[in-house]
N, C-alpha and C positions, 0 to 999 in steps of 0.2 A: 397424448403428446409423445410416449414412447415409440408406440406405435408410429407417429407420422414420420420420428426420425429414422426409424428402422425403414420402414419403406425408402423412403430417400436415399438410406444408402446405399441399401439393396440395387435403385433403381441406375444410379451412380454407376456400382459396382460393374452390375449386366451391362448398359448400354456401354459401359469405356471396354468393357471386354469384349464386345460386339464390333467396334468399330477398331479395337486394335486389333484383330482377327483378322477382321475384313481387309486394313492395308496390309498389314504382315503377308496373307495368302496373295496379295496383288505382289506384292514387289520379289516374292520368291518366287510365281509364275513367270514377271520378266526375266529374273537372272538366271531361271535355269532352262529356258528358251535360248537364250543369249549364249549361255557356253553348250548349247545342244547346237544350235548352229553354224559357233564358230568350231565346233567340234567335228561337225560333218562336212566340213571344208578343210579339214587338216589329212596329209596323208602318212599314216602312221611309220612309214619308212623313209620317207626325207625328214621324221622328227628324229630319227636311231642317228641319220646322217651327220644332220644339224650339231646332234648331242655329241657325237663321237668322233668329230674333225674343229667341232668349234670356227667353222665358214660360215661367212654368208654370200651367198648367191642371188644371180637376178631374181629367180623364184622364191627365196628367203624376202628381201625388198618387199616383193609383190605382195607374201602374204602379213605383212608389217604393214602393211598399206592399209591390205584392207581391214584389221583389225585397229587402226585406228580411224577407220570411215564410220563401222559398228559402232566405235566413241563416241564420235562424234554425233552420229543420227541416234543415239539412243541415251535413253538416263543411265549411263554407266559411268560410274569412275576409273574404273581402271578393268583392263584387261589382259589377262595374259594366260601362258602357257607352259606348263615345266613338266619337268620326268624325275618323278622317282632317284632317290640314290642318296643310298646309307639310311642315317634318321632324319632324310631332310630333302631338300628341294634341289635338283640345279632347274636354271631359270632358260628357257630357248624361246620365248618371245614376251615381249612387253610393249603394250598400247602408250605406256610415258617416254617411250624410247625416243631419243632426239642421238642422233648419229655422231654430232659433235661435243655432244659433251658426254659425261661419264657421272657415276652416281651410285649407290649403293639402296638396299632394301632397306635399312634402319634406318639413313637421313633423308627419305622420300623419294632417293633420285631414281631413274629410270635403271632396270638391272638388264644391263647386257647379256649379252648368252654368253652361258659358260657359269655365270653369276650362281651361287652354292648359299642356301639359306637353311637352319636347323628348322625344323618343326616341331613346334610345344602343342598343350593343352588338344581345343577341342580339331586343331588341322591335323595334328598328328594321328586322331584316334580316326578321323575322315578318312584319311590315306590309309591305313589298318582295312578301314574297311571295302574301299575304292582296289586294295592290293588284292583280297577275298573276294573278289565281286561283289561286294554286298550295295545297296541302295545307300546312298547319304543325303541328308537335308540341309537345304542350308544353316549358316550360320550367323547369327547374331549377337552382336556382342560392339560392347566402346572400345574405343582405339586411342589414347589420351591425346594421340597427334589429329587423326582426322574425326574424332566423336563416333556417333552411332554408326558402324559398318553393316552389312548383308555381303554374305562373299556366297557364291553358288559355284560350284564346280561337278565337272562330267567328265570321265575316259575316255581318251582316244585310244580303240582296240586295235593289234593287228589283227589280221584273216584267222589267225589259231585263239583268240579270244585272246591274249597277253597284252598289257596294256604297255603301250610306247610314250605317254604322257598321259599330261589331263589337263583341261583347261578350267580357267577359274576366272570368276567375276567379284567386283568388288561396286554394291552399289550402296550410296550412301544415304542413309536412315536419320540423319538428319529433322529435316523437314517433319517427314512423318512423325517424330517424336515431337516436335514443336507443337506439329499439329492435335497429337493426340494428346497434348498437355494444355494447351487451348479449350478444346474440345471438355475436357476432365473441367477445369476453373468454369466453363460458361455454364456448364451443365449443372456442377454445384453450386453455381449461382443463382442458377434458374429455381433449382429442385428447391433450394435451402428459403429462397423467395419466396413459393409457394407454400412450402412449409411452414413457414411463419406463419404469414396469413391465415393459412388453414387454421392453426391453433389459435391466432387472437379470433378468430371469429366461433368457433369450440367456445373458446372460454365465455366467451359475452353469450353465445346462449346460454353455456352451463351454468352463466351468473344470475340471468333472465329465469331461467326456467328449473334449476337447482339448487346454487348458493342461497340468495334471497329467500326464497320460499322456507328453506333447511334454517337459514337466522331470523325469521319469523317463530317459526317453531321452537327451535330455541330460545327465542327469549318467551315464548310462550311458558315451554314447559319452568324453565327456569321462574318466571313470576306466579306459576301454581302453586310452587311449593314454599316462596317467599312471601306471598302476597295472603296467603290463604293458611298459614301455618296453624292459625288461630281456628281456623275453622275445620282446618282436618283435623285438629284435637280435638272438635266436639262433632266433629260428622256434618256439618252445615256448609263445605267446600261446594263451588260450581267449578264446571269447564270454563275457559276461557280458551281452547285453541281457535286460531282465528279462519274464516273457512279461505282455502285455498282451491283453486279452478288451474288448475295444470291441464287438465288431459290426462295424466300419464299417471308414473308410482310412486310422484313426488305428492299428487293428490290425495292418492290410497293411503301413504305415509302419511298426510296430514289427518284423514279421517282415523287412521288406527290410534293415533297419539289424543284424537278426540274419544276413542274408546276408551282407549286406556284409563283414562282421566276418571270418565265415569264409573269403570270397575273400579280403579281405587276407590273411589268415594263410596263408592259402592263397598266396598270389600272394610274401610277404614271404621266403617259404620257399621258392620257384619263382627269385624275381629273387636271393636268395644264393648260388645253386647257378648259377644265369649268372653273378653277379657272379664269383663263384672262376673260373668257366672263363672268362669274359672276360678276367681280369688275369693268367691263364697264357697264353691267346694272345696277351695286349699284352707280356708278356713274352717270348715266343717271337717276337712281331715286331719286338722290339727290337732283338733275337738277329742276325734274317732281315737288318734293316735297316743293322745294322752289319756283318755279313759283306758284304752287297750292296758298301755305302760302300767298305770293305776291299778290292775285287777291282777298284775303280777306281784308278786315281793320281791320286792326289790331294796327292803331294808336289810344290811349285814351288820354284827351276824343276826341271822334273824333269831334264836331264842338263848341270847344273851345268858341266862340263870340255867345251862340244863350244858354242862361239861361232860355228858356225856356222849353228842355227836356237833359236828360242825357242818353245816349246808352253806352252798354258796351256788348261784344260777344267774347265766348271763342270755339275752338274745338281742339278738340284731335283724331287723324284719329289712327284705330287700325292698320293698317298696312303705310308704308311710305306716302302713299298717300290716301287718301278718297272717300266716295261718298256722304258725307255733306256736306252744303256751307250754311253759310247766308251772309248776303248782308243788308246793309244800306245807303241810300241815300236820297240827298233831288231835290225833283222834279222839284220846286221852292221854292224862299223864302219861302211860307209858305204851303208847303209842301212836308210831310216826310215820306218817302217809306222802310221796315222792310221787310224782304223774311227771311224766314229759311226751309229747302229743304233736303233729305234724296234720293240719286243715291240706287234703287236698285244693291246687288253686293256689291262689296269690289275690293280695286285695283286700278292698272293703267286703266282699260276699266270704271270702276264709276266716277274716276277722271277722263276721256275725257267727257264723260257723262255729269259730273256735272257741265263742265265749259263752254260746249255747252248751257247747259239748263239754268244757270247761267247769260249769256251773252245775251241771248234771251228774258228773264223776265225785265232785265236792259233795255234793246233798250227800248222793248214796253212800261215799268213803265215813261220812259223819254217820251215821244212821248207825254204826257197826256190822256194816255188811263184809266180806271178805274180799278181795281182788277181783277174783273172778264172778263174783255176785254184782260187786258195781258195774266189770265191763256189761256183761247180760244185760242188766235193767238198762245201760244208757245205751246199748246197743240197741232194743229195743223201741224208745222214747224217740231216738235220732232218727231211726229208720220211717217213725213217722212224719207224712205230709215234705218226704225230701226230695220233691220234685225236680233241685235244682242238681242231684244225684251226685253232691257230695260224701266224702268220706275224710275216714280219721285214722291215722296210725301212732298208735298209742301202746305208752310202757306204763306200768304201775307197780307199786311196791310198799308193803307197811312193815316197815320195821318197831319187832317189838322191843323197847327201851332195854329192860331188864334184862332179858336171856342173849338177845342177839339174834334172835329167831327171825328167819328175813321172805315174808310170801309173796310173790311179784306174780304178774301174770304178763304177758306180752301178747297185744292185736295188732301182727303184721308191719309192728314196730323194728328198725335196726336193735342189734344186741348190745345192752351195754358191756363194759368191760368194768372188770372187778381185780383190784389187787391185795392183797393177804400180804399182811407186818411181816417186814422184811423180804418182800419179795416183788414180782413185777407185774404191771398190768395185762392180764389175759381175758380173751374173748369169754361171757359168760350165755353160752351156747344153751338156748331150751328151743323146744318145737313152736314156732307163733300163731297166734290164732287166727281169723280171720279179722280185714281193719272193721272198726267200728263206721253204724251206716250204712255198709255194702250190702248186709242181707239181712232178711230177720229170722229168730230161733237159732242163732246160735249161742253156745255153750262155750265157755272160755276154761280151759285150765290153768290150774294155778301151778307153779314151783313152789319148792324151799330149797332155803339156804340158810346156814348158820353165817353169820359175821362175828368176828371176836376184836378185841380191841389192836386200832391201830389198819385195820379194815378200811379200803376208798374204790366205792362206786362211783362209778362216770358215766353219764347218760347223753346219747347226744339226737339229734335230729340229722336228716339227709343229707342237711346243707350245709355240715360238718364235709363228710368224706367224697361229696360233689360238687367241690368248690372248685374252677375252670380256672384256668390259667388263658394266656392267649394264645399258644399253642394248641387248646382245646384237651388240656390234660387235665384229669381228676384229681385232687389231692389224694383218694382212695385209704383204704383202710389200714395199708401196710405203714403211710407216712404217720397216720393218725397213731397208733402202737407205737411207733417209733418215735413219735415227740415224747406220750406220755411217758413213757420207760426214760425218756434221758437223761430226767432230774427226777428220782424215785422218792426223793425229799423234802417235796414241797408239798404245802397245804392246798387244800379246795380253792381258796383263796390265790395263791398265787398261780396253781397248774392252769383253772380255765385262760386267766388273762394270756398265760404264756402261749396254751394253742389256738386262741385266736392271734397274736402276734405271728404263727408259723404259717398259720395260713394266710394272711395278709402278705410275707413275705412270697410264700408260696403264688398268690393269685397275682400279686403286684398291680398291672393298669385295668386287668381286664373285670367286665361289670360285673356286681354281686348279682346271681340270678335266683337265688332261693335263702329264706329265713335261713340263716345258725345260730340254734338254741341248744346250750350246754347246761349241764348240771351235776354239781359233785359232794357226793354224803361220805364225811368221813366218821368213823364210826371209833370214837375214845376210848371208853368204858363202860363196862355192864351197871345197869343203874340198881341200886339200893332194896 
């Protein structure tokens, strides 16, 4: 419809500019014909004569004569003749001239010779030009007394090119504008007729062979999903589009929307059958995730009757289940066994992993094996059948009760930090071993360290000091130091909850992407 009206006007536009062209060019070739001829009948020095005694003569008559015969045989209104002088006109012949009466150029009367008229706007810039030799066109323009004028005017030169006058025609445009306004109404009547038409018969196909078909479909689709609610929740839905015979891409659109239909059914029937098995694996992971929970201690404090150390361990597994674990236990009375341990992976396969590797470090820690004897032996036992090439990094440490005597060993594990009464948490720097897993025959070392009372280790996992912001920033090790040193005062108990708070502020919207598991032994007094 846009379209039909844009053409229309267009069509409007071109053809009234075509046909006002067309008369414009005719009636500018008569009048500047017209003052070329009455121009090449005037003698430039009985126009000096005329202008400069203010006479007229038999030969003045004659040529009045015949410049109102021109009038008369031709579409002109008025004709006439003047010279140059000052900013303005005097007037030496006029086609309205009647002998006996007298008249003026502003009340329409006939201007006798002699007659002095100013010249404005576009006649005065004509004579500018007409004084320069230059070419000038005619003019067009309304006249509030006689309506639409054309005035054409030509020099009369003397023999040295100097102009002695110029004659001017005045023919009236009247008519032509009537007619080109005529012409503009019949033609927008015509176009705008047709244009209607066009579009109601547009529409009655587009209703035939689009609309209809299109509300077919629509209520098609629309009573699939009302009609059938019941049975797309149990997957027993049929098509119902109804078939449609267009031809065209109203057809294709009815057969897709009959696709469609069927892959939903299809698909609605596909995603229940995931859906069931989804909610028995999220049931089974619930299962996983609470046994994982279960194999931790997670009772505080956990040995209530023994003032002379305090433990507390927290972790948060980034997906249901994990591949962190620590572990505390006491070996004997006076001896106290610390593990904190990092499952390469993520998931249900780091959570079999970790609870293997887990239970492995336990036996041997109980047995009274040393540090580095336990990593060995589960180093060993893991490396076997681990095709799924798994690995573990792992701290260990038994503190013995009594002396404060402290033998840790570390496989490829982060360094924990240790701080001494009265003083501040620093890096506890040893060489690490290889992780557990990765290869067999190796040999792990051990450290020592004395703890005296008033002594706090902090142990932590990766996903401590590689916790991402959305920026993609690390929380890193400098912020990690710098939390725990802030409050050098608080207990196991309150320090971990505080740095996992710094790091929540820290990470803010962006996702947890790895386990953080913390752990902190504070060490009271020497026992008994």
């Amino acid at each position: 419809m846009l379209l039909s009206v844009t053409l229309s006007l267009v069509a409007i536009a071109v053809s009234y500019w075509i046909f006002s062209a067309t008369m414009t060019n005719y009636y500018e070739r008569l009048g500047t014909n017209l003052v070329r001829t009455l121009a090449s009948q005037l003698d430039a020095d009985e126009l000096d004569h005329y202008f400069e005694t203010g006479e007229m003569d038999d030969a003045y008559y004659a040529t009045q004569s015949f410049i109102r015969d021109m009038v008369d045989n031709n579409d002109v209104e008025y004709l006439y003749v003047v010279r140059p002088h000052g900013i303005g006109v005097t007037f030496l012949f006029d086609s309205d001239m009647e002998f006996e009466e007298g008249g003026t150029y502003d009340d329409g009367g006939y201007c006798a010779l002699g007659t002095y008229v100013d010249l404005v706007g576009a006649f005065a810039e004509n004579l500018d030009n007409l004084l320069a030799g230059k070419p000038v066109e005619p003019i067009i323009q309304q006249d509030e007394s006689y309506g639409w004028m054309m005035t054409a005017m030509t020099p009369v030169l003397h023999s040295d090119g100097s102009m002695a006058g110029y004659v001017m025609a005045d023919i009236s445009m009247n008519d032509v504008m009537n007619t080109q306004r005529t012409f503009l109404v019949a033609l927008g009547a015509l176009l705008t007729s047709l244009t209607i038409g066009f579009i109601a018969l547009f529409l009655a196909i587009m209703r035939r062979q689009v609309v209809q078909p299109i509300d077919l479909l629509t209520q098609a689709t629309g009573a699939f999903i009302q009609n059938n609610e019941a049975e797309l929740a149990q997957g027993t839905a049929t098509v119902n589009v109804p078939s449609i015979r267009t031809g065209d891409e109203v057809e294709l659109l009815a057969n897709s929307f009959r696709k469609m239909e069927e892959d939903m059914i299809s698909y609605i029937r596909s995603f229940m059958e995931i859906t069931a098995e989804k909610e028995r694996i999220g049931a089974e992971l619930n299962v996983a995730t609470q046994i994982q929970a279960d194999m931790l201690p997670r009772i505080f404090p956990a040995f209530p009757e023994r003032k002379e150390f305090d433990i507390y361990a927290t972790m948060d597994p980034a997906k249901e289940v994990g591949g962190d674990f620590y572990d505390f236990f006491l070996v004997d009375d006076d001896h106290l066994a610390v593990v904190i341990a990092d499952v390469s992976g993520k998931g249900v396969p780091a959570a079999l992993f970790m609870v293997i590797a887990k239970t492995l470090i336990k036996n041997h820690a109980q047995n009274k094996e040393t540090p580095g004897e336990v990593f060995t032996q589960t180093n060993e036992q893991l490396c076997e059948g681990n095709d799924a090439g798994l690995f573990v990094t792992a701290w260990m440490g038994i503190l013995e009760i009594s002396t404060g005597k402290f033998i840790y060993v570390n496989a490829g594990h982060n360094p924990p930090l240790l701080k001494h009464a009265g003083g501040q948490f620093e890096w506890l720097k040893s060489r690490p071993g290889f992780v557990l897993a990765g290869m067999e025959g190796v040999r792990y070392r051990e450290n020592v360290l004395e703890l005296t009372p008033g002594d706090i280790l902090y142990l932590y996992t990766d996903g401590v000091t590689e916790a991402t912001d959305a920026e993609q920033q690390l929380f890193g090790e400098d912020r990690l130091l710098a939390a725990l040193n802030e409050e050098p005062g608080l207990s196991v108990h309150e320090l971990l909850p505080k740095i996992k708070r710094c790091i929540n502020d820290f990470v803010g919207e962006a996702e947890q992407f790895d386990d953080i598991t913390m752990l902190g032994l504070s060490y009271r007094s020497k026992g008994v």
